[in-house]
N, CA, C and O atoms as a GROMACS GRO file, in nm:
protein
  164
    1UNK      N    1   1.599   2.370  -2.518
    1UNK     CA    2   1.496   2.380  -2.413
    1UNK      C    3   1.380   2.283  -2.442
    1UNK      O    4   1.325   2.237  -2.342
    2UNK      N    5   1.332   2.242  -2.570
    2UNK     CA    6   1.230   2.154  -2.558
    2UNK      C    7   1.259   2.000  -2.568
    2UNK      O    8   1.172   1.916  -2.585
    3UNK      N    9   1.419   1.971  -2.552
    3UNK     CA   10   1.444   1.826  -2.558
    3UNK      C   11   1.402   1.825  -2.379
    3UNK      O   12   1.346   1.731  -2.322
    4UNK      N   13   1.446   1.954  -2.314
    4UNK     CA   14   1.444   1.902  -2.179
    4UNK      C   15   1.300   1.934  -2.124
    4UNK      O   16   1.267   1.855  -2.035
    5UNK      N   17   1.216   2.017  -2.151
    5UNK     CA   18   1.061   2.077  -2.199
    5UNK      C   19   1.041   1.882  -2.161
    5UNK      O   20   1.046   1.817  -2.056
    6UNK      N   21   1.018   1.842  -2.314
    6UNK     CA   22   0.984   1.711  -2.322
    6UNK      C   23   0.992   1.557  -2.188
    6UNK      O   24   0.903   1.484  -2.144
    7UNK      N   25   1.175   1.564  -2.156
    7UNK     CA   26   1.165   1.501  -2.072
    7UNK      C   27   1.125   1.521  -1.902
    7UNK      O   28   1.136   1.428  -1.822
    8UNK      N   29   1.078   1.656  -1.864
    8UNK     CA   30   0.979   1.728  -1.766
    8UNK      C   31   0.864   1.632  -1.808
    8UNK      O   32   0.833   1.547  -1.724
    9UNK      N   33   0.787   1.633  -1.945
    9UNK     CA   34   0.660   1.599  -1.966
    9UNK      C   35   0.650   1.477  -1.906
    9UNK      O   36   0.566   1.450  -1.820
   10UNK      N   37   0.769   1.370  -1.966
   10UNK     CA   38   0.761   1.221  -1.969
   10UNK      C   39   0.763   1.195  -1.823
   10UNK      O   40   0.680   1.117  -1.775
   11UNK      N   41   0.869   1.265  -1.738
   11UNK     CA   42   0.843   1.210  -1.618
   11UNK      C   43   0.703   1.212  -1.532
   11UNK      O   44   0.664   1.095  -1.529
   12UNK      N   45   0.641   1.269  -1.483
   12UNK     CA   46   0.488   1.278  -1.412
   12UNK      C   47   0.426   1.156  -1.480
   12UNK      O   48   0.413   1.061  -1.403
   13UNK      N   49   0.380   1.133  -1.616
   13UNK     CA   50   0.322   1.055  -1.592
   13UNK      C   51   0.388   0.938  -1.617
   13UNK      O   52   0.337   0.873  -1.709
   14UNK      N   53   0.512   0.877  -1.552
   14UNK     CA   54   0.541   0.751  -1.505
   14UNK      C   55   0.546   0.731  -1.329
   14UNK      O   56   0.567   0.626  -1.269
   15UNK      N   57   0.520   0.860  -1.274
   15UNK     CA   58   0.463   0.911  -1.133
   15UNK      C   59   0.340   0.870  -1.156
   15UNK      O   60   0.300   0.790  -1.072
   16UNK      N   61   0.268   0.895  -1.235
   16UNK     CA   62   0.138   0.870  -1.196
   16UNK      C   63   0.083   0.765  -1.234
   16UNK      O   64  -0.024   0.729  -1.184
   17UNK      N   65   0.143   0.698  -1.327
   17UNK     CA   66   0.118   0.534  -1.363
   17UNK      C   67   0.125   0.476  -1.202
   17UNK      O   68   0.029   0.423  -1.148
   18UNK      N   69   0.223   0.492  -1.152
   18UNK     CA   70   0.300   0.452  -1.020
   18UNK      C   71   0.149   0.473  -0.906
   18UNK      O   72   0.068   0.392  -0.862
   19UNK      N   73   0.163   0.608  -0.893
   19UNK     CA   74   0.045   0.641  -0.785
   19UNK      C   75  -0.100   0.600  -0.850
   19UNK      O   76  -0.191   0.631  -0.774
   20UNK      N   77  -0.134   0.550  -0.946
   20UNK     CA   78  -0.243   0.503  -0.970
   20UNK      C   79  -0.276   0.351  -0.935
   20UNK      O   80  -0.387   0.305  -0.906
   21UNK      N   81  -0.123   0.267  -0.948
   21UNK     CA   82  -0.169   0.149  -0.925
   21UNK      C   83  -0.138   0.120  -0.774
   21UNK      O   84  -0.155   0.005  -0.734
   22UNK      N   85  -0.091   0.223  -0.683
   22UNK     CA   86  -0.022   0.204  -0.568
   22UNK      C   87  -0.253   0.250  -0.500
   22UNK      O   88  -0.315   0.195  -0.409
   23UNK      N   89  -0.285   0.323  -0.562
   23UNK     CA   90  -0.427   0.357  -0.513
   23UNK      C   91  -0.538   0.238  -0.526
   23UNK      O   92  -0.612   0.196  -0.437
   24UNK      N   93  -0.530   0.193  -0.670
   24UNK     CA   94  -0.570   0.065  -0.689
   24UNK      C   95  -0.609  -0.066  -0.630
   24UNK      O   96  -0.715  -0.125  -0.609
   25UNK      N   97  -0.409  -0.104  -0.598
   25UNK     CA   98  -0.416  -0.196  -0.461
   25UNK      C   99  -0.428  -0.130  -0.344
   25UNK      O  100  -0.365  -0.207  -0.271
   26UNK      N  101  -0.463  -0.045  -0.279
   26UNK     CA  102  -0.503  -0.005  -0.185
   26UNK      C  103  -0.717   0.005  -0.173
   26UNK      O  104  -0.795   0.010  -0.078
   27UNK      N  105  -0.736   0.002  -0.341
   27UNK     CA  106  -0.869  -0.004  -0.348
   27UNK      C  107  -0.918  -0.137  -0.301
   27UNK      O  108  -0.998  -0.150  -0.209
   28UNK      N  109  -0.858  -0.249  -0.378
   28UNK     CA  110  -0.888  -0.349  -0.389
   28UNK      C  111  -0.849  -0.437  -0.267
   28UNK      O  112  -0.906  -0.546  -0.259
   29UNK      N  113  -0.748  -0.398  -0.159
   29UNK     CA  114  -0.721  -0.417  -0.013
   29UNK      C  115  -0.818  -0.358   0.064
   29UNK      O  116  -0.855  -0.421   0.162
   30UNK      N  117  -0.871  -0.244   0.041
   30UNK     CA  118  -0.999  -0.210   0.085
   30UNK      C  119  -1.158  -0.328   0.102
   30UNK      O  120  -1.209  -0.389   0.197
   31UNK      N  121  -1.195  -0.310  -0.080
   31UNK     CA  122  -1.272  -0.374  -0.079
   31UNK      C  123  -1.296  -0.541  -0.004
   31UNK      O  124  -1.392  -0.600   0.045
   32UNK      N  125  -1.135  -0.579  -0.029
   32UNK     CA  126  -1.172  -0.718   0.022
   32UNK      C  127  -1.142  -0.755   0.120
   32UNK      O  128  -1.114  -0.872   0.148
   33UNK      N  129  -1.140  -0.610   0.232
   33UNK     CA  130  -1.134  -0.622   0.390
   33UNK      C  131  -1.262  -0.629   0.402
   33UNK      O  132  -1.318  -0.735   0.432
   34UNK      N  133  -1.326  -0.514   0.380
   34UNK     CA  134  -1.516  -0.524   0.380
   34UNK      C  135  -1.553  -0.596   0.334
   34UNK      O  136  -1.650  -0.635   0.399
   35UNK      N  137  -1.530  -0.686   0.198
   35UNK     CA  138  -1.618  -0.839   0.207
   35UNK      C  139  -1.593  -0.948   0.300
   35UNK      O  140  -1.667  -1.046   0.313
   36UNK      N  141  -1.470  -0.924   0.373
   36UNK     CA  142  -1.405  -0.983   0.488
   36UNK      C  143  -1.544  -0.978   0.626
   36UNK      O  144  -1.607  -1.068   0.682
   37UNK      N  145  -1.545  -0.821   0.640
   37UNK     CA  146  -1.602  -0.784   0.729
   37UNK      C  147  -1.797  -0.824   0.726
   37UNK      O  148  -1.875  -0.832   0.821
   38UNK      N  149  -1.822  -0.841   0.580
   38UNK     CA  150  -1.926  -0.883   0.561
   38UNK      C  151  -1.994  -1.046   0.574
   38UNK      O  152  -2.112  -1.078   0.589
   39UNK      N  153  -1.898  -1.113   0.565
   39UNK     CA  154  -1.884  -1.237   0.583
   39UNK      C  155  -1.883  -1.313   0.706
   39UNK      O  156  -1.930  -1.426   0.719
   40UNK      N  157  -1.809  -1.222   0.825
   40UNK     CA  158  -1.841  -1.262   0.916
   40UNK      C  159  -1.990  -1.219   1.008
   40UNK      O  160  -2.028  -1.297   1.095
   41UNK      N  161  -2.071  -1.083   0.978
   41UNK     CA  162  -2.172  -1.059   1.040
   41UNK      C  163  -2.269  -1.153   0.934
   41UNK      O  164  -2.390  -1.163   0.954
   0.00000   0.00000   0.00000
């Protein structure tokens, strides 16, 4: 039970490596729409 315990653990956070950088570029697609948007007013 704790070899499989263990590989439960390991998976999530290679999910969340994943959803962190998927938030990231979505930050940084953010930001550099609004300096977009700043640039032109």
């Amino acid at each position: 039970h704790e070899e499989s315990f263990s590989e439960l653990n390991e998976n999530p956070e290679i999910v969340d490596d994943e959803i962190i950088e998927e938030e990231c570029a979505v930050k940084s697609l953010k930001d550099a729409v609004e300096t977009h948007k700043n640039k032109e007013h």
